[in-house]
CHARMM internal coordinates of N, CA and C (Angstrom, degrees):
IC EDIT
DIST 1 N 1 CA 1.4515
DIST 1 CA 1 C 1.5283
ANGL 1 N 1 CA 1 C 109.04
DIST 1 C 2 N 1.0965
ANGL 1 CA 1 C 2 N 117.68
DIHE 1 N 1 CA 1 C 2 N 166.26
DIST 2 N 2 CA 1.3339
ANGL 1 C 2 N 2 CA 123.35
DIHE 1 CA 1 C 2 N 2 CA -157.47
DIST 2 CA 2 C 1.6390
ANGL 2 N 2 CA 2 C 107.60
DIHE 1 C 2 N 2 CA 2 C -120.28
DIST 2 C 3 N 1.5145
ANGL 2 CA 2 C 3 N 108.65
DIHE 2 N 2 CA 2 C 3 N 127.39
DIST 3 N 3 CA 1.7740
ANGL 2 C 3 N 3 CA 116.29
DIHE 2 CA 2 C 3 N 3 CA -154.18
DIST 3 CA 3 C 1.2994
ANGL 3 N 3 CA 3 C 82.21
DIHE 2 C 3 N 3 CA 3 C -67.23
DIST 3 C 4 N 1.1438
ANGL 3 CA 3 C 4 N 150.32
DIHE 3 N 3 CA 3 C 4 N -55.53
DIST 4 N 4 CA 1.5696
ANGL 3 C 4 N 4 CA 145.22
DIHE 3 CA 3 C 4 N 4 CA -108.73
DIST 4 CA 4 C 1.6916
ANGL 4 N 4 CA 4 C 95.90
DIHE 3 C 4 N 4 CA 4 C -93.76
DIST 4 C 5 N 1.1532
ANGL 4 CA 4 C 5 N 114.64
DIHE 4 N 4 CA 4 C 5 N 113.67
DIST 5 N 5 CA 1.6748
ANGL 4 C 5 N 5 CA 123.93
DIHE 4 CA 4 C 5 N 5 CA 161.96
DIST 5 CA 5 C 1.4704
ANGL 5 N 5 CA 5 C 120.88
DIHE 4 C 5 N 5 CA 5 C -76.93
DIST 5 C 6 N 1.9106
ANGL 5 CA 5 C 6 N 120.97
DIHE 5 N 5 CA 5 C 6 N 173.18
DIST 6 N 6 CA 1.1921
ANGL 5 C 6 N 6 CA 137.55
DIHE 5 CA 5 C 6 N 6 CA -141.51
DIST 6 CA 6 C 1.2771
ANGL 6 N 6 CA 6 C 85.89
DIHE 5 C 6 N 6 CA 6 C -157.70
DIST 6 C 7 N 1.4827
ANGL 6 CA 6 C 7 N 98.09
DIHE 6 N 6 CA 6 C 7 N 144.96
DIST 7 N 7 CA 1.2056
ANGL 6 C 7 N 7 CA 118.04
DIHE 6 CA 6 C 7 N 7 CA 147.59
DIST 7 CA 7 C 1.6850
ANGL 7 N 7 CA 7 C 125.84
DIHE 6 C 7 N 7 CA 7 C -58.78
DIST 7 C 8 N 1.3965
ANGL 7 CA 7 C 8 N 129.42
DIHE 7 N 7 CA 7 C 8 N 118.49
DIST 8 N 8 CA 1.8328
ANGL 7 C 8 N 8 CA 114.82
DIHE 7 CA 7 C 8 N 8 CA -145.49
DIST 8 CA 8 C 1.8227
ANGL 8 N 8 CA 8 C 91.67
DIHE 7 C 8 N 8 CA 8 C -141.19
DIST 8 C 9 N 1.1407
ANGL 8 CA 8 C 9 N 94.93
DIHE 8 N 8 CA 8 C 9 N 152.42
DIST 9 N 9 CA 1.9139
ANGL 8 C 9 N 9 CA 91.15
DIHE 8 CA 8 C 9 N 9 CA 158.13
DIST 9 CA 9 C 1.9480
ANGL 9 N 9 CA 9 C 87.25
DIHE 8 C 9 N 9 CA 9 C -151.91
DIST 9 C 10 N 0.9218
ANGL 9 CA 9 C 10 N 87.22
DIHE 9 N 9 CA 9 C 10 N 133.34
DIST 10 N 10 CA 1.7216
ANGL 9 C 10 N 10 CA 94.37
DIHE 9 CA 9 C 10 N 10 CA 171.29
DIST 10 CA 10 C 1.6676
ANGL 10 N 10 CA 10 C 112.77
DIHE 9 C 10 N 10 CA 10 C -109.65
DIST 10 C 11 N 1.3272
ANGL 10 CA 10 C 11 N 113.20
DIHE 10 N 10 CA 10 C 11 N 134.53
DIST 11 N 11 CA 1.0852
ANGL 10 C 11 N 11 CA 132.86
DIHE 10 CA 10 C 11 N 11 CA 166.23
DIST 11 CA 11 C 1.3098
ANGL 11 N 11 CA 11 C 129.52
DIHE 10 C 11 N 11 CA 11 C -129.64
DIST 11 C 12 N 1.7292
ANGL 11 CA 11 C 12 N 113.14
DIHE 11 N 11 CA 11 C 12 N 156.94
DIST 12 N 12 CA 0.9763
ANGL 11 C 12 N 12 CA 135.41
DIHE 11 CA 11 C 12 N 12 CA -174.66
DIST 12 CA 12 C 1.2704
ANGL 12 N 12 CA 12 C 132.93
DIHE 11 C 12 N 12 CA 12 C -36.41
DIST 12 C 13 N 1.0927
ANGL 12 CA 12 C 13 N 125.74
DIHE 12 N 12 CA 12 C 13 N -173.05
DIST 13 N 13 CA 1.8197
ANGL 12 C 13 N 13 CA 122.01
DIHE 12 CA 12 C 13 N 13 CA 179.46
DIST 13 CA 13 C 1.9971
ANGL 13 N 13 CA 13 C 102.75
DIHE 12 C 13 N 13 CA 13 C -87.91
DIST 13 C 14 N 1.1857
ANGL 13 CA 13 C 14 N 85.42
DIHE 13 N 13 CA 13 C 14 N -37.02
DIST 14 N 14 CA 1.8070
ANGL 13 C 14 N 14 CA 104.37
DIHE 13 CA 13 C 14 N 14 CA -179.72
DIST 14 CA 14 C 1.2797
ANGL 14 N 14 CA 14 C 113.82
DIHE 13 C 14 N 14 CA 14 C -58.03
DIST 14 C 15 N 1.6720
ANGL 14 CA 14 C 15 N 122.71
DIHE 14 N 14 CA 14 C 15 N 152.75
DIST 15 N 15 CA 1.6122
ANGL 14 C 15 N 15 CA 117.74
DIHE 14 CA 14 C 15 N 15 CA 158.67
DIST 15 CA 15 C 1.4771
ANGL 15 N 15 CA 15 C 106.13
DIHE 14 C 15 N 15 CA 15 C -91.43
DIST 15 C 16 N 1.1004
ANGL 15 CA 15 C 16 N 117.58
DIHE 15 N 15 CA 15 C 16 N 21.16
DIST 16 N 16 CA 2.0222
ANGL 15 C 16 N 16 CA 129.73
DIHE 15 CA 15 C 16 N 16 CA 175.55
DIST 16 CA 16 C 1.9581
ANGL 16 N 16 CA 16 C 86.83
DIHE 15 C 16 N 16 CA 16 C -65.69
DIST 16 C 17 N 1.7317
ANGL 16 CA 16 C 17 N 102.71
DIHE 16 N 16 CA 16 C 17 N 136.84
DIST 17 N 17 CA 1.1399
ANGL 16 C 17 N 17 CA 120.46
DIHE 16 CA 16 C 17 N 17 CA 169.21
DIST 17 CA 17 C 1.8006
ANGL 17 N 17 CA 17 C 104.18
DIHE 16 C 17 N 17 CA 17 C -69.32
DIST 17 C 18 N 1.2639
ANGL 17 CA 17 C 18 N 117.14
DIHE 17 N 17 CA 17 C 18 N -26.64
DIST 18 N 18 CA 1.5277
ANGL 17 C 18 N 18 CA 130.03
DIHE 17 CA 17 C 18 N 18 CA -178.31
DIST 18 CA 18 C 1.6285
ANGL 18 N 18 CA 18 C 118.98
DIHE 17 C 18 N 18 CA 18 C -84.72
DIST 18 C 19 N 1.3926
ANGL 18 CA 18 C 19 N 116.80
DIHE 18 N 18 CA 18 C 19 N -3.71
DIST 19 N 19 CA 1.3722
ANGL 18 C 19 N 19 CA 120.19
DIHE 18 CA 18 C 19 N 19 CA 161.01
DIST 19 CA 19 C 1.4291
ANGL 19 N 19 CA 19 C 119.53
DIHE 18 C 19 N 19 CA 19 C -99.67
DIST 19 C 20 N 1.6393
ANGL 19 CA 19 C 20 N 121.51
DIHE 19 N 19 CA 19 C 20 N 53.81
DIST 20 N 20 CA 1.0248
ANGL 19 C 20 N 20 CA 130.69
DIHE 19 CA 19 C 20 N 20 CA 165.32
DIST 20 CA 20 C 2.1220
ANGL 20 N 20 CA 20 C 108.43
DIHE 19 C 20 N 20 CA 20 C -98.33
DIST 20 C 21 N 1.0502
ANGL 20 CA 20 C 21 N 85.61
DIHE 20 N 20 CA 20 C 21 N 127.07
DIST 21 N 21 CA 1.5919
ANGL 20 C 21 N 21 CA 113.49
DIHE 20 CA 20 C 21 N 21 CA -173.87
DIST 21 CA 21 C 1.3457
ANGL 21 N 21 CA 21 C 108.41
DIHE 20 C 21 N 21 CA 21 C -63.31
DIST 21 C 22 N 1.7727
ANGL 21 CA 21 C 22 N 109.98
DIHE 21 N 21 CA 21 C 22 N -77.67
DIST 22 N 22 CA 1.1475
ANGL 21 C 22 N 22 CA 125.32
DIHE 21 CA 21 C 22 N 22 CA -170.17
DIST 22 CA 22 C 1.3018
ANGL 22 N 22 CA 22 C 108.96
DIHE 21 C 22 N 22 CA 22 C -147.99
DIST 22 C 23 N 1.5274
ANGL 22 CA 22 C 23 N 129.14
DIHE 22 N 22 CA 22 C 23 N 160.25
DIST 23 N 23 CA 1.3085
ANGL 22 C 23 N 23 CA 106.30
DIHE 22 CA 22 C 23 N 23 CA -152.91
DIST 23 CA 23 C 1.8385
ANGL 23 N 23 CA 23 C 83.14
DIHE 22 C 23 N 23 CA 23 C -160.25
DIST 23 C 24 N 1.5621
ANGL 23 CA 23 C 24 N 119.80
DIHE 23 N 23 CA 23 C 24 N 119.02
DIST 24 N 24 CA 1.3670
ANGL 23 C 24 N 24 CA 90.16
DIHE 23 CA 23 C 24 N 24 CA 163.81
DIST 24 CA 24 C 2.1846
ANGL 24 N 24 CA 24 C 121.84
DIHE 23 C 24 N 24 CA 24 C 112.18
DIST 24 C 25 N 2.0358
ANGL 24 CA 24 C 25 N 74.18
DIHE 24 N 24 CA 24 C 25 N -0.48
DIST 25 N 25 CA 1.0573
ANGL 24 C 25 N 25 CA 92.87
DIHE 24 CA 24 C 25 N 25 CA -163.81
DIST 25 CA 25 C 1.2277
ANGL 25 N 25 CA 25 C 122.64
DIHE 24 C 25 N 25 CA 25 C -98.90
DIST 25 C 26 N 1.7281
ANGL 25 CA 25 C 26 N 159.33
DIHE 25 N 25 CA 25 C 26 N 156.06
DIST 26 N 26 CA 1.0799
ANGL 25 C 26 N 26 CA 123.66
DIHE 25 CA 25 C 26 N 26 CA 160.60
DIST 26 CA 26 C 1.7709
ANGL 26 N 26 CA 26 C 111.33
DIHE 25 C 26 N 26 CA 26 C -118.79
DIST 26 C 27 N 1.5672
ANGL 26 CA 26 C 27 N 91.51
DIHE 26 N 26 CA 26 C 27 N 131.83
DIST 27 N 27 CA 1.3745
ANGL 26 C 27 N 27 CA 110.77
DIHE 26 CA 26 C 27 N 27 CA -162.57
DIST 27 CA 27 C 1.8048
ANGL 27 N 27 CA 27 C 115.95
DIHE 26 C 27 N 27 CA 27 C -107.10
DIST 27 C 28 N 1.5808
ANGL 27 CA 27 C 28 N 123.52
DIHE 27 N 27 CA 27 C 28 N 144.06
DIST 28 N 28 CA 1.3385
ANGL 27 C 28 N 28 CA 93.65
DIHE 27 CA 27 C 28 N 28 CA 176.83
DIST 28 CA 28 C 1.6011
ANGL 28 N 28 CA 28 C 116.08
DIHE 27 C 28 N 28 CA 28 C -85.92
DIST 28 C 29 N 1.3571
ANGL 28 CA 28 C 29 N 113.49
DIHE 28 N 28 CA 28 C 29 N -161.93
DIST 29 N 29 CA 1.5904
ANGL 28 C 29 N 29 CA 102.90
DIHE 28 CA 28 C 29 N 29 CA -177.50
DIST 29 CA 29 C 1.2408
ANGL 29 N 29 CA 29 C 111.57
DIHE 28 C 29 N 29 CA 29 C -68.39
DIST 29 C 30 N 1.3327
ANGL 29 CA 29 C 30 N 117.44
DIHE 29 N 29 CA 29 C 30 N 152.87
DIST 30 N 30 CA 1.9138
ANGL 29 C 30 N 30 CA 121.33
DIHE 29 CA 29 C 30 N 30 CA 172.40
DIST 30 CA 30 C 1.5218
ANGL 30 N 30 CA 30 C 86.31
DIHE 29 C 30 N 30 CA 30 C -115.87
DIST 30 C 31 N 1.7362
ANGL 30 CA 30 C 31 N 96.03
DIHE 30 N 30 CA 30 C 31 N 161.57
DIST 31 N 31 CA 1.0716
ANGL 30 C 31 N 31 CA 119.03
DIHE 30 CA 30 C 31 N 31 CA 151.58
DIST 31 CA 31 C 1.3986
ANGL 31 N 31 CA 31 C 121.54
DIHE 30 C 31 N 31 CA 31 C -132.63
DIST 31 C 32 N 1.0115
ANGL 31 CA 31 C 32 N 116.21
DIHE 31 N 31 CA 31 C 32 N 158.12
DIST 32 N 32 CA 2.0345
ANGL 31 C 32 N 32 CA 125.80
DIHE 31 CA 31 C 32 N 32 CA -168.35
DIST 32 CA 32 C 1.2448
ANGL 32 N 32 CA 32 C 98.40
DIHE 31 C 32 N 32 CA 32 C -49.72
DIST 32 C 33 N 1.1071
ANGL 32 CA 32 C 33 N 131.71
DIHE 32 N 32 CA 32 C 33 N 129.23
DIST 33 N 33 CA 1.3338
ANGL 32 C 33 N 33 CA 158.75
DIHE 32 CA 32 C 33 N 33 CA 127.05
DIST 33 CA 33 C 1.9136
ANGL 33 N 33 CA 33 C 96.64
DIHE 32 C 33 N 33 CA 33 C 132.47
DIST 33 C 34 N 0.7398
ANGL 33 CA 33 C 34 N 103.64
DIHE 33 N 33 CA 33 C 34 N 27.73
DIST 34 N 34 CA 1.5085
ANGL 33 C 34 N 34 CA 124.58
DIHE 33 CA 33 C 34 N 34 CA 179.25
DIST 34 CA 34 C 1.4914
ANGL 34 N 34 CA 34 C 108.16
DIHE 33 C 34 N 34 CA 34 C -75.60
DIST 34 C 35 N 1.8597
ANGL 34 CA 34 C 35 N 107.17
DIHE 34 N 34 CA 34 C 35 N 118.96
DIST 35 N 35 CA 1.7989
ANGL 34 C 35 N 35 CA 87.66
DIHE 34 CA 34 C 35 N 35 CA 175.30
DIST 35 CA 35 C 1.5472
ANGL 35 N 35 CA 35 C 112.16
DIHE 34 C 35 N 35 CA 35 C -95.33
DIST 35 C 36 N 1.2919
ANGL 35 CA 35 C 36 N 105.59
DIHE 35 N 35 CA 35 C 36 N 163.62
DIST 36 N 36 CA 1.5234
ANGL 35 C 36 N 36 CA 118.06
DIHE 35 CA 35 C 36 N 36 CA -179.35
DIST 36 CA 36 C 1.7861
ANGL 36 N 36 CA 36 C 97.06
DIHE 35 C 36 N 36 CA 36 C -108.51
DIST 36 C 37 N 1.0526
ANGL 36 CA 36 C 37 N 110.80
DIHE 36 N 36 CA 36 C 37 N 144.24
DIST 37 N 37 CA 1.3599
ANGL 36 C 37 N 37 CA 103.69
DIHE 36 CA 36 C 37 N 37 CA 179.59
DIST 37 CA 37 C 1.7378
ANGL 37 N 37 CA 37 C 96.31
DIHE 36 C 37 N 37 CA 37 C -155.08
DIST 37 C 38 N 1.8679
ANGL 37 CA 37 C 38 N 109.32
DIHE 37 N 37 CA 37 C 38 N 146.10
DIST 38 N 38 CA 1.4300
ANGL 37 C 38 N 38 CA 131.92
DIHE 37 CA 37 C 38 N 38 CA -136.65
DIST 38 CA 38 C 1.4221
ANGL 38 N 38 CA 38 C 102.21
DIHE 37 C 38 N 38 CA 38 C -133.35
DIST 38 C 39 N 1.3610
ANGL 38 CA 38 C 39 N 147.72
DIHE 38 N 38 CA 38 C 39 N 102.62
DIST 39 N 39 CA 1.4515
ANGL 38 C 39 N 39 CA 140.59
DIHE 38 CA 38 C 39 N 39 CA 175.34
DIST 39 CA 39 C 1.2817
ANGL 39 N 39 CA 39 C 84.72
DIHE 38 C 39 N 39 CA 39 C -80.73
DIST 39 C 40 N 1.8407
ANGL 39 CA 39 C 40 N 108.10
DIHE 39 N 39 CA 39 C 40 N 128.54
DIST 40 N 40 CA 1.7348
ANGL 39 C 40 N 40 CA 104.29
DIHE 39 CA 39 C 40 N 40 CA 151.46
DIST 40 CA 40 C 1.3976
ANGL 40 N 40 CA 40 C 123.00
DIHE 39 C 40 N 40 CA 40 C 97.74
DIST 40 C 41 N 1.1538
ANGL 40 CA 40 C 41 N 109.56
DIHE 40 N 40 CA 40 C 41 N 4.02
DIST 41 N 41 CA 1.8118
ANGL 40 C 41 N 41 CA 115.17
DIHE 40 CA 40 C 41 N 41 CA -134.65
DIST 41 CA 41 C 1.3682
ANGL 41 N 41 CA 41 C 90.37
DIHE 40 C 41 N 41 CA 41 C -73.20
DIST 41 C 42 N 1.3649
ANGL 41 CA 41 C 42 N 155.01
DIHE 41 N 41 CA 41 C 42 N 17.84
DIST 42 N 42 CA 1.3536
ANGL 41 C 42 N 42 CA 160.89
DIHE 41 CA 41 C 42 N 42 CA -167.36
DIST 42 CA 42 C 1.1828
ANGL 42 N 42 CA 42 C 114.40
DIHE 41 C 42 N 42 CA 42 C 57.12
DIST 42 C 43 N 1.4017
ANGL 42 CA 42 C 43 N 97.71
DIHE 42 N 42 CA 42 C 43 N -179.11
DIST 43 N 43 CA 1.8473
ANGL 42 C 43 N 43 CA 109.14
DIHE 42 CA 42 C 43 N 43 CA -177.75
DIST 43 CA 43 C 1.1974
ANGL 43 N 43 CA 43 C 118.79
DIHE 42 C 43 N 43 CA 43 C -79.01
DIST 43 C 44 N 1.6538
ANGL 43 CA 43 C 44 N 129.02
DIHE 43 N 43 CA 43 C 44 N -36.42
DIST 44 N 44 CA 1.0983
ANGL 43 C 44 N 44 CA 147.09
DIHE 43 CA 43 C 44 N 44 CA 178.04
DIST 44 CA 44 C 2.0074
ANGL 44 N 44 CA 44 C 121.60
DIHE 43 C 44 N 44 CA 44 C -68.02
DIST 44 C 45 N 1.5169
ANGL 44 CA 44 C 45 N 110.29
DIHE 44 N 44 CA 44 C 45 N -18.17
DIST 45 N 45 CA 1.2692
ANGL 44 C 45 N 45 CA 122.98
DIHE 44 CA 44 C 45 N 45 CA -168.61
DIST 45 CA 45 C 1.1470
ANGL 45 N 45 CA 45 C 88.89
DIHE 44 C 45 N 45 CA 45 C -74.51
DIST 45 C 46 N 1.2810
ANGL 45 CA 45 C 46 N 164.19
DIHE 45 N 45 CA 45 C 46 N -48.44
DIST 46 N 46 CA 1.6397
ANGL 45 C 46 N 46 CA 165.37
DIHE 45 CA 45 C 46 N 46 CA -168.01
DIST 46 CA 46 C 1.4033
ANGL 46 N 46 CA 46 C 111.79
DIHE 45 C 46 N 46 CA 46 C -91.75
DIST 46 C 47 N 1.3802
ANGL 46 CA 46 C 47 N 126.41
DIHE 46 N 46 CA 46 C 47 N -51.37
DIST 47 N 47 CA 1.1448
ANGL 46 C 47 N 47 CA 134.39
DIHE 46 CA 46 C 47 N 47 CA 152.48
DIST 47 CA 47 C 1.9738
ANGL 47 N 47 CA 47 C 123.29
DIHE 46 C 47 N 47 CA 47 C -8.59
DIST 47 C 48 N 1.3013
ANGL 47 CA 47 C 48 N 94.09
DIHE 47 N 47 CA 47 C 48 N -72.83
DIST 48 N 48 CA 1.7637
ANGL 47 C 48 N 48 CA 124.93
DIHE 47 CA 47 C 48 N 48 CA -156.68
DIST 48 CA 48 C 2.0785
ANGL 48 N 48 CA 48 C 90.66
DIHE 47 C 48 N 48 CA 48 C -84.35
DIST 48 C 49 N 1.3241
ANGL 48 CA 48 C 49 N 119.46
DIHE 48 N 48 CA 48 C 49 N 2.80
DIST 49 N 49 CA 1.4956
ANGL 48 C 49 N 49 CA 103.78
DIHE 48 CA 48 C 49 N 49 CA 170.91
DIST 49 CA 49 C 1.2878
ANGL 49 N 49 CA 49 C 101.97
DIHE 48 C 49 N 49 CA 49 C -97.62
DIST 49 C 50 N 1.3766
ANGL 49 CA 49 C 50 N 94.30
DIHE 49 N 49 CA 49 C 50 N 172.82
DIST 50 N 50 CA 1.8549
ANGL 49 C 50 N 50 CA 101.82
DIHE 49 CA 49 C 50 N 50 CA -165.04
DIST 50 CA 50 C 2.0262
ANGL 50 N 50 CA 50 C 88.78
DIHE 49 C 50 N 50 CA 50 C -149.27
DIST 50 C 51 N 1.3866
ANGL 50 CA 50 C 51 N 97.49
DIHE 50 N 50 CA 50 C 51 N -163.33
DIST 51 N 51 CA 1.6227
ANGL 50 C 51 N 51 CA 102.72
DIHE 50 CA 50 C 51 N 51 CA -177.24
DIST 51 CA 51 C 1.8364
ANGL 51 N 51 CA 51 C 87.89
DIHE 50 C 51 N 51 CA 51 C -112.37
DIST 51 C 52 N 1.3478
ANGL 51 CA 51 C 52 N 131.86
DIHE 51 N 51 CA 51 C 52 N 68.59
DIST 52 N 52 CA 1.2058
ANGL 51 C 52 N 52 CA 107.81
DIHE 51 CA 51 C 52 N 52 CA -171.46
DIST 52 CA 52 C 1.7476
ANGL 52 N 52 CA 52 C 95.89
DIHE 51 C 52 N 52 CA 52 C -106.67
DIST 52 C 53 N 1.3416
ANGL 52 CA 52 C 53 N 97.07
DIHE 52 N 52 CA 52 C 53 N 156.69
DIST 53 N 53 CA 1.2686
ANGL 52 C 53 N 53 CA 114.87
DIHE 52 CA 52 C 53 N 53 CA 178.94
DIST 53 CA 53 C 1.8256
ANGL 53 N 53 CA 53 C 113.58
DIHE 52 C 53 N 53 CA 53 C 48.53
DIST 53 C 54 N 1.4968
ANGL 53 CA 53 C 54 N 102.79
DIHE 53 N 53 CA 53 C 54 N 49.25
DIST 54 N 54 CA 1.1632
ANGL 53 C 54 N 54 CA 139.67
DIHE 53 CA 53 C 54 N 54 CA -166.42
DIST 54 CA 54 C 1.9555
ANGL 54 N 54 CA 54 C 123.16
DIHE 53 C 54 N 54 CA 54 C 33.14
DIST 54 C 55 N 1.2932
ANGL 54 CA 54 C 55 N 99.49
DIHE 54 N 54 CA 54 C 55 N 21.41
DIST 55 N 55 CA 1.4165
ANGL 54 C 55 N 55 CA 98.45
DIHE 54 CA 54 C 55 N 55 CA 161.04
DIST 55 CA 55 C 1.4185
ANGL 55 N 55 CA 55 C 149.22
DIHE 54 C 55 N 55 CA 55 C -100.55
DIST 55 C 56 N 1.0505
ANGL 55 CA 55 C 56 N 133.02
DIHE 55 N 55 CA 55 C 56 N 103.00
DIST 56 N 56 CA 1.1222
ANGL 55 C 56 N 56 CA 135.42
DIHE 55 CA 55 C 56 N 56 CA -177.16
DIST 56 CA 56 C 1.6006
ANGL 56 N 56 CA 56 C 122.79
DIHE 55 C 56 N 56 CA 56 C 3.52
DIST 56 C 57 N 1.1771
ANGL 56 CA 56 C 57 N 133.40
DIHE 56 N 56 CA 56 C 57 N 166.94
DIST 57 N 57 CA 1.4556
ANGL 56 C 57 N 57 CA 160.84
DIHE 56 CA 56 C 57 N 57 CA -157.65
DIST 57 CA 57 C 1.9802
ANGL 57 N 57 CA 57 C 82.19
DIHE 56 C 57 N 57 CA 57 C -99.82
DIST 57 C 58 N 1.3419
ANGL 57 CA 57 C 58 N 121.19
DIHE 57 N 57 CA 57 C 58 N 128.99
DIST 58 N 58 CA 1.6004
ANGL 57 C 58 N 58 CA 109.63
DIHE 57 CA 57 C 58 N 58 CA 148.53
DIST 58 CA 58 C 1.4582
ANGL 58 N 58 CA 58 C 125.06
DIHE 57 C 58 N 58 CA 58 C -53.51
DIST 58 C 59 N 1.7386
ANGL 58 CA 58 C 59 N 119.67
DIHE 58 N 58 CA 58 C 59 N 135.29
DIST 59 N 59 CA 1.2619
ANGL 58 C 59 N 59 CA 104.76
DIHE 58 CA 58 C 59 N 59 CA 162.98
DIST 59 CA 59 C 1.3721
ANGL 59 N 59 CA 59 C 127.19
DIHE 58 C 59 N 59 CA 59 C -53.48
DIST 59 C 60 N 1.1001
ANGL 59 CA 59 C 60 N 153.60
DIHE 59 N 59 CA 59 C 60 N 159.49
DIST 60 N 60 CA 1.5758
ANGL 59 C 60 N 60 CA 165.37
DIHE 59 CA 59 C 60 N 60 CA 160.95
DIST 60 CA 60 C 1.4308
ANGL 60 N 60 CA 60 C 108.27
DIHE 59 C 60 N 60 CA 60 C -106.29
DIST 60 C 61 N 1.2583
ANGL 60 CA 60 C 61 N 132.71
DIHE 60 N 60 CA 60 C 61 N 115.74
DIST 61 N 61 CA 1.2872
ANGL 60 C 61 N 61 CA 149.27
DIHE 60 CA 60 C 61 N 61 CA 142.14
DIST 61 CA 61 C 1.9359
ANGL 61 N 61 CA 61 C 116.25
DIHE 60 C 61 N 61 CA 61 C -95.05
DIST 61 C 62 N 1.5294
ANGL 61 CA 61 C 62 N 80.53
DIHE 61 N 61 CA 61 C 62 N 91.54
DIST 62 N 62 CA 1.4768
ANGL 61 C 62 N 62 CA 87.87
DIHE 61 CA 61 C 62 N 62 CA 168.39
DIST 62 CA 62 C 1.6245
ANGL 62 N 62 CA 62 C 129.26
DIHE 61 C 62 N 62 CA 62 C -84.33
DIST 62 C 63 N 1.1866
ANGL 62 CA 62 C 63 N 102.12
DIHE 62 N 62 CA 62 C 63 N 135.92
DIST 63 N 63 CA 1.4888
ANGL 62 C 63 N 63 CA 112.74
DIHE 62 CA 62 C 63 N 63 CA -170.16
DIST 63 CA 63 C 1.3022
ANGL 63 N 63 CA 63 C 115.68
DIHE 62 C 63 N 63 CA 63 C -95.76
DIST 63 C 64 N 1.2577
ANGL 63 CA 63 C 64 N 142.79
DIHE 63 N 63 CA 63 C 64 N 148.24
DIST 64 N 64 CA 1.8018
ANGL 63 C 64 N 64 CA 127.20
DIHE 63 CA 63 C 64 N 64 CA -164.58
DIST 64 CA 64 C 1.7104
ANGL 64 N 64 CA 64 C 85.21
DIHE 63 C 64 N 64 CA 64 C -155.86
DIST 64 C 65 N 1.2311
ANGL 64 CA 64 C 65 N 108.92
DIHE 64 N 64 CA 64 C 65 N 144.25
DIST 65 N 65 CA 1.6654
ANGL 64 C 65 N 65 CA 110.80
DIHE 64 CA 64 C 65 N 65 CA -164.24
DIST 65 CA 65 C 1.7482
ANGL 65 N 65 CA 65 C 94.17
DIHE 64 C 65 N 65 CA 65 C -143.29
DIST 65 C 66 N 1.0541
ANGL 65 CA 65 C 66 N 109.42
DIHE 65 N 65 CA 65 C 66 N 123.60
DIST 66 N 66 CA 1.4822
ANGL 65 C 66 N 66 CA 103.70
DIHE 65 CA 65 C 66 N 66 CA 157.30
DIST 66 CA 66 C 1.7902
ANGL 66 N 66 CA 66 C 132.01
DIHE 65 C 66 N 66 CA 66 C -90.09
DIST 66 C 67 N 1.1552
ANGL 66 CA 66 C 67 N 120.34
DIHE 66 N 66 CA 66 C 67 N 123.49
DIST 67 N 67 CA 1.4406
ANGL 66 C 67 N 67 CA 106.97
DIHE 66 CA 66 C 67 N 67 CA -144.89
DIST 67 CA 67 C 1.4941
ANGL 67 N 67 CA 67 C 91.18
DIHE 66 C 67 N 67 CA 67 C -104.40
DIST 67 C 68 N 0.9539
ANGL 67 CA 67 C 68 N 128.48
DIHE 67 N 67 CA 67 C 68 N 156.35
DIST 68 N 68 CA 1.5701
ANGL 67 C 68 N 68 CA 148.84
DIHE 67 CA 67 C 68 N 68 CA 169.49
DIST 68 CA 68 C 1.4720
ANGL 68 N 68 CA 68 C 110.90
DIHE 67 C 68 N 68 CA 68 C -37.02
END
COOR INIT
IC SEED 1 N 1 CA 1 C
IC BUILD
């Protein structure tokens, strides 16, 4: 993968002006099937999806770490 970052805003599965992710950021290139992964991402980020404009809820793969 390639070090060099972009100017990026990531969004949602939705055409909702309110499923903007991150905005502002600089990201390196992704490619499809690429994971994105979130320390923290709050309580409300899973919460606030719905089935709108007939798509599904994102899967969630939660990660649980036991730390030293």
């Amino acid at each position: 993968r390639s070090e060099k970052k972009y100017p990026s805003v990531i969004w949602g599965q939705t055409c909702d002006p309110f499923d903007c992710v991150i905005k502002g950021s600089e990201l390196p290139l992704y490619e499809i099937g690429d994971w994105m992964i979130w320390h923290n991402m709050g309580a409300y980020s899973v919460a606030n999806s719905s089935c709108f404009n007939g798509y599904q809820p994102a899967h969630v793969y939660p990660i649980i770490r036991k730390t030293a």
